[in-house]
C-alpha positions as CSV (number, residue, x, y, z in Angstrom):
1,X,12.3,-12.2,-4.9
2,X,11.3,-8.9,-6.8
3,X,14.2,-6.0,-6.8
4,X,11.7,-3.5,-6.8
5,X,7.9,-3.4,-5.5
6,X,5.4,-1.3,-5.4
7,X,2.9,-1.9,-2.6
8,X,-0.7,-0.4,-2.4
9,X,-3.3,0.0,0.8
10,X,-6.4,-0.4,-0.9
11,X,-8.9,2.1,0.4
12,X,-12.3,2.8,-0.9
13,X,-11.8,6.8,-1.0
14,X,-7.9,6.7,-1.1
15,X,-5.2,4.3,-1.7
16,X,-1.7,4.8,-0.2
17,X,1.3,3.9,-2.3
18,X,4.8,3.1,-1.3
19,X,8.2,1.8,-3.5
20,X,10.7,-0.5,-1.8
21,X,13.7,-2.6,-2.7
22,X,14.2,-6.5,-1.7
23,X,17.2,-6.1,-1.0
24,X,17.3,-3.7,1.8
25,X,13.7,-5.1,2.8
26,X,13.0,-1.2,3.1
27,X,9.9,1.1,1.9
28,X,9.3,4.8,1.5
29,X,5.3,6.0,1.5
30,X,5.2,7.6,-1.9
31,X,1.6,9.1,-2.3
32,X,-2.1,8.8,-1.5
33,X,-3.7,8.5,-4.6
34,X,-8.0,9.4,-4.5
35,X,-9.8,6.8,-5.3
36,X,-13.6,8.1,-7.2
37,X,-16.3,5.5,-6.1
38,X,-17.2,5.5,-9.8
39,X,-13.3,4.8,-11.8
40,X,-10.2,4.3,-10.3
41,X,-7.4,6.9,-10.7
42,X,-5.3,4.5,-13.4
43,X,-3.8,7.4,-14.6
44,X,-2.1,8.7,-11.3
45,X,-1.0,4.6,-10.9
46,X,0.1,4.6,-14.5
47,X,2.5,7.8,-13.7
48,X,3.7,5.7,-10.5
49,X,4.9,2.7,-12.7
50,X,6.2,4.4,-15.4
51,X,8.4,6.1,-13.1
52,X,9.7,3.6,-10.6
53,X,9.3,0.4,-13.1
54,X,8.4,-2.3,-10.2
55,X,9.2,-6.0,-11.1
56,X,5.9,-6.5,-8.7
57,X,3.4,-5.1,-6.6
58,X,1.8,-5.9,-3.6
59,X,-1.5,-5.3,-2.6
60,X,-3.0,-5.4,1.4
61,X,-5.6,-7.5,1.5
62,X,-8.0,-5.9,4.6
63,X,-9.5,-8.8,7.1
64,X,-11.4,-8.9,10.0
65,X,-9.1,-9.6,13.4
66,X,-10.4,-13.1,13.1
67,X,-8.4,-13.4,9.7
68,X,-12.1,-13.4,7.9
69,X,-12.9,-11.4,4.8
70,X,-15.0,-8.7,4.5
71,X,-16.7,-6.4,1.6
72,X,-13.3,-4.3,1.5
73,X,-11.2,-7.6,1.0
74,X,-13.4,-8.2,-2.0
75,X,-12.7,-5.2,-3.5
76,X,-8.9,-5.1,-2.9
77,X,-8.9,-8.9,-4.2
78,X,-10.6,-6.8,-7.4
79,X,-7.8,-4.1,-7.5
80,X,-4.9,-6.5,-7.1
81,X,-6.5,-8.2,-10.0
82,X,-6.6,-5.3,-12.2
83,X,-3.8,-4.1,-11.2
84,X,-2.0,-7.5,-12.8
85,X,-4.4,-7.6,-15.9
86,X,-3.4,-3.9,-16.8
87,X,0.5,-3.9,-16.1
88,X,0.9,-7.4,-16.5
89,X,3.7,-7.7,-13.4
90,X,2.9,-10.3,-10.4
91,X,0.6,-8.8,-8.2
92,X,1.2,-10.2,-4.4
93,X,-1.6,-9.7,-1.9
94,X,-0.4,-9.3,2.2
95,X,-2.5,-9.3,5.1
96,X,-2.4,-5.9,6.4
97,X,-5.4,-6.3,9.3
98,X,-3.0,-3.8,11.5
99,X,-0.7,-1.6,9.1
100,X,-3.6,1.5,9.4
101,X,-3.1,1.4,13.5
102,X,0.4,0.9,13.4
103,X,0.4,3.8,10.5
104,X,-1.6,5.8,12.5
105,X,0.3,5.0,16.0
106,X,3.5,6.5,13.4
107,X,1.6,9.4,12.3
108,X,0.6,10.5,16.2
109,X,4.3,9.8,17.4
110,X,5.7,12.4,14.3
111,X,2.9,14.8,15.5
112,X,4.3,14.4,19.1
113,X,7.7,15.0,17.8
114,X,7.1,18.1,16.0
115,X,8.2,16.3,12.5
116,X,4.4,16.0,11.0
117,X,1.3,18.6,11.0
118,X,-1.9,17.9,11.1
119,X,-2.2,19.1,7.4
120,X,0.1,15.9,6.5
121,X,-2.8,13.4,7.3
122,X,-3.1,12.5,3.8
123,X,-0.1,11.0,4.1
124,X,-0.9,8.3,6.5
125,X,-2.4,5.8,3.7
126,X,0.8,5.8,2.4
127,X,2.9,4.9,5.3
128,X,0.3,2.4,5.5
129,X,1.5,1.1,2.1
130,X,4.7,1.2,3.4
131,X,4.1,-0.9,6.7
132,X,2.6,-3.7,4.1
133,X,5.3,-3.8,1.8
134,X,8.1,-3.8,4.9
135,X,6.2,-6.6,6.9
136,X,6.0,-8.3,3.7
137,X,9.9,-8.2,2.9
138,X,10.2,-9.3,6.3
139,X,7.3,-12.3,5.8
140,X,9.8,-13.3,2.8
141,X,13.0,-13.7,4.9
142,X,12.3,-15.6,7.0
Protein backbone atom coordinates (compact mmCIF):
# COMPACT_ATOMS: atom_id res chain seq x y z
CA UNK A 1 0.00 0.00 0.00
CA UNK A 2 0.92 3.74 -0.81
CA UNK A 3 2.56 5.74 2.25
CA UNK A 4 1.10 8.76 1.12
CA UNK A 5 -2.24 9.46 -1.04
CA UNK A 6 -3.81 12.09 -2.24
CA UNK A 7 -7.53 11.59 -2.72
CA UNK A 8 -9.84 13.82 -4.93
CA UNK A 9 -13.98 14.22 -5.00
CA UNK A 10 -14.44 14.92 -8.49
CA UNK A 11 -17.00 17.61 -8.90
CA UNK A 12 -18.06 19.34 -12.01
CA UNK A 13 -17.69 23.06 -10.52
CA UNK A 14 -15.31 22.06 -7.54
CA UNK A 15 -13.21 19.25 -6.60
CA UNK A 16 -12.35 18.56 -2.91
CA UNK A 17 -8.81 17.37 -2.02
CA UNK A 18 -7.54 15.64 0.95
CA UNK A 19 -3.70 13.99 1.95
CA UNK A 20 -3.62 10.91 4.13
CA UNK A 21 -1.07 8.31 5.22
CA UNK A 22 -1.49 4.31 5.00
CA UNK A 23 -0.26 3.87 7.84
CA UNK A 24 -2.53 5.58 10.25
CA UNK A 25 -5.48 4.90 7.57
CA UNK A 26 -6.17 8.72 8.39
CA UNK A 27 -7.06 11.85 6.08
CA UNK A 28 -7.19 15.65 6.51
CA UNK A 29 -9.54 17.68 3.81
CA UNK A 30 -6.93 19.92 2.30
CA UNK A 31 -8.76 22.32 -0.21
CA UNK A 32 -11.57 22.69 -2.71
CA UNK A 33 -10.01 23.45 -5.74
CA UNK A 34 -12.66 25.25 -8.72
CA UNK A 35 -13.07 23.42 -11.38
CA UNK A 36 -13.83 25.87 -14.92
CA UNK A 37 -16.26 23.89 -17.26
CA UNK A 38 -13.82 24.79 -19.92
CA UNK A 39 -9.87 23.53 -18.32
CA UNK A 40 -9.27 22.03 -15.28
CA UNK A 41 -7.30 23.98 -12.46
CA UNK A 42 -3.86 21.73 -13.18
CA UNK A 43 -2.02 24.36 -11.83
CA UNK A 44 -3.67 24.50 -8.27
CA UNK A 45 -3.32 20.29 -8.44
CA UNK A 46 0.22 20.73 -9.57
CA UNK A 47 1.05 23.05 -6.31
CA UNK A 48 -0.82 20.12 -4.30
CA UNK A 49 1.73 17.40 -5.51
CA UNK A 50 4.61 19.22 -5.47
CA UNK A 51 4.08 19.85 -2.03
CA UNK A 52 2.84 16.71 -0.41
CA UNK A 53 4.65 14.20 -3.07
CA UNK A 54 1.85 11.35 -2.89
CA UNK A 55 3.09 7.77 -3.92
CA UNK A 56 -0.81 7.64 -5.36
CA UNK A 57 -4.03 9.11 -5.58
CA UNK A 58 -7.33 8.15 -5.38
CA UNK A 59 -10.16 9.38 -7.21
CA UNK A 60 -14.27 8.85 -6.11
CA UNK A 61 -15.83 7.45 -8.68
CA UNK A 62 -19.77 8.97 -8.24
CA UNK A 63 -22.63 6.09 -8.96
CA UNK A 64 -26.04 5.89 -8.77
CA UNK A 65 -27.48 4.03 -5.34
CA UNK A 66 -27.91 1.03 -7.53
CA UNK A 67 -24.02 0.96 -8.04
CA UNK A 68 -24.74 2.19 -11.94
CA UNK A 69 -22.72 4.88 -13.62
CA UNK A 70 -23.85 7.98 -14.60
CA UNK A 71 -22.51 11.14 -16.80
CA UNK A 72 -20.44 12.36 -13.65
CA UNK A 73 -18.78 8.84 -13.34
CA UNK A 74 -17.58 9.35 -16.85
CA UNK A 75 -16.09 12.30 -16.26
CA UNK A 76 -14.31 11.38 -12.95
CA UNK A 77 -13.21 8.03 -14.85
CA UNK A 78 -11.67 11.03 -17.31
CA UNK A 79 -9.97 12.99 -14.36
CA UNK A 80 -8.47 9.92 -12.69
CA UNK A 81 -7.10 9.22 -16.14
CA UNK A 82 -5.45 12.44 -16.49
CA UNK A 83 -4.64 12.67 -13.41
CA UNK A 84 -2.21 9.39 -13.97
CA UNK A 85 -1.14 10.44 -17.65
CA UNK A 86 0.13 13.87 -16.14
CA UNK A 87 1.90 12.86 -12.77
CA UNK A 88 2.51 9.52 -13.85
CA UNK A 89 1.66 7.90 -10.01
CA UNK A 90 -1.19 5.08 -9.76
CA UNK A 91 -4.36 6.63 -9.80
CA UNK A 92 -7.01 4.41 -7.66
CA UNK A 93 -10.72 5.08 -8.21
CA UNK A 94 -13.27 4.32 -4.85
CA UNK A 95 -16.87 4.29 -4.82
CA UNK A 96 -17.86 7.31 -2.96
CA UNK A 97 -21.97 7.11 -3.80
CA UNK A 98 -22.40 8.39 0.10
CA UNK A 99 -19.09 10.40 1.18
CA UNK A 100 -21.13 14.06 0.01
CA UNK A 101 -24.11 12.98 2.68
CA UNK A 102 -21.95 11.75 5.15
CA UNK A 103 -19.67 15.08 4.42
CA UNK A 104 -22.46 17.04 4.63
CA UNK A 105 -24.11 15.20 7.83
CA UNK A 106 -20.20 16.33 9.30
CA UNK A 107 -20.46 19.78 8.12
CA UNK A 108 -24.26 20.26 9.84
CA UNK A 109 -22.95 18.49 13.13
CA UNK A 110 -19.63 21.27 13.29
CA UNK A 111 -22.33 24.00 12.58
CA UNK A 112 -24.40 22.52 15.55
CA UNK A 113 -21.37 22.61 17.56
CA UNK A 114 -20.33 25.98 17.02
CA UNK A 115 -16.78 24.68 15.32
CA UNK A 116 -17.82 25.67 11.50
CA UNK A 117 -19.75 28.85 9.92
CA UNK A 118 -21.71 28.88 7.32
CA UNK A 119 -18.93 30.84 5.44
CA UNK A 120 -16.83 27.41 5.64
CA UNK A 121 -19.16 25.62 3.11
CA UNK A 122 -16.46 25.49 0.71
CA UNK A 123 -14.92 23.20 2.69
CA UNK A 124 -17.33 20.41 2.55
CA UNK A 125 -15.92 18.96 -0.89
CA UNK A 126 -12.93 18.42 0.81
CA UNK A 127 -14.04 16.46 3.76
CA UNK A 128 -15.65 14.73 1.12
CA UNK A 129 -12.25 13.80 -0.25
CA UNK A 130 -11.34 12.96 2.99
CA UNK A 131 -14.34 10.41 3.64
CA UNK A 132 -13.12 8.62 0.29
CA UNK A 133 -9.66 8.33 1.04
CA UNK A 134 -10.50 7.02 4.90
CA UNK A 135 -13.15 4.52 3.65
CA UNK A 136 -10.67 3.54 1.16
CA UNK A 137 -7.76 2.85 3.82
CA UNK A 138 -10.30 1.10 5.60
CA UNK A 139 -11.56 -1.04 2.22
CA UNK A 140 -7.68 -1.97 2.08
CA UNK A 141 -7.38 -3.56 5.57
CA UNK A 142 -9.54 -5.54 5.68
Amino acid sequence: MPDTVLSFDFGLRRIGVAIGQSLTGTATALATIDNPADELNWTAITGLVEAWHPDAMVVGIPLTEAGEEQAITRAARSFAGKLADRYRLPVHHADERYTSVAAEARFRDQRRAGQLRRRNRDKLDAVAAKLILEQWFADRAT
